[in-house]
C-alpha positions, -999 to +999 in steps of 0.1 A: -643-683-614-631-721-615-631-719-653-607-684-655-583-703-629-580-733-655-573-708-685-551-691-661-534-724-654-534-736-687-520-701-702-487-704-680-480-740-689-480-732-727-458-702-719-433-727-702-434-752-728-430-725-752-397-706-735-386-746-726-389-755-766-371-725-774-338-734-752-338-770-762-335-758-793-305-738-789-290-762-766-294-792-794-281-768-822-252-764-798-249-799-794-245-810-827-222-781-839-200-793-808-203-828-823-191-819-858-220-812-878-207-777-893-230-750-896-226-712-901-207-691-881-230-666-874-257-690-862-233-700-838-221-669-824-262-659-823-266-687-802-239-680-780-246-650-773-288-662-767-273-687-739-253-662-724-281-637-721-308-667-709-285-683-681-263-652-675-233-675-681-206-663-701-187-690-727-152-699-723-149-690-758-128-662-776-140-644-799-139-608-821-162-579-825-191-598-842-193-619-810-178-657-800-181-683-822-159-714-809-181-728-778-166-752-757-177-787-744-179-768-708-202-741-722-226-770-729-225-790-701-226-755-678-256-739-700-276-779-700-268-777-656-286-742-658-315-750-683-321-783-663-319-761-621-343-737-637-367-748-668-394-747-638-387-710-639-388-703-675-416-685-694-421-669-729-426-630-723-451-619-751-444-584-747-407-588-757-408-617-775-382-641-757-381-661-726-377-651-691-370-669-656-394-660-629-377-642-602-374-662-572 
């Protein structure tokens, strides 16, 4: 019994770490292309639109059909706030493949 609890345990830490790693990730891209470090557009708009769907925060940026590709400073800053309130929530959901916050 002790020893399923542990791999219980043990499975939901990985599946934060995992959903954690994967909005650092976005967040950093973000980051540098903010900084100046060009990249393509379409990565950008991608992970636009992956931050909006995570936080349910919408970017001050315009945009066109294919989606918004000029994120602001604010974006960051409000999307970093959100990831930092809630990473404690966060968890990679295996079924469809992307993370998830734990409803409260």
């Amino acid at each position: 019994m002790l020893l399923l609890s542990c791999s219980e345990v043990s499975r939901k830490q990985n599946s934060n770490l995992e959903a954690c790693t994967e909005v650092e990730c976005k967040l950093y891209f973000l980051k540098c292309f903010l900084d100046g470090k060009p990249d393509s557009i379409l990565v950008v708009i991608k992970i636009v639109r992956y931050l909006e769907n995570v936080t349910g925060i919408e970017s001050e940026a315009s945009g066109s059909d294919i989606g918004k590709f000029n994120p602001t400073e604010n974006d960051y800053i409000n999307w970093k706030k959100w990831y930092n309130c809630n990473k404690g929530s966060l968890y990679w959901d295996e079924s469809g493949n992307k993370v998830k916050i734990l409803k409260k």
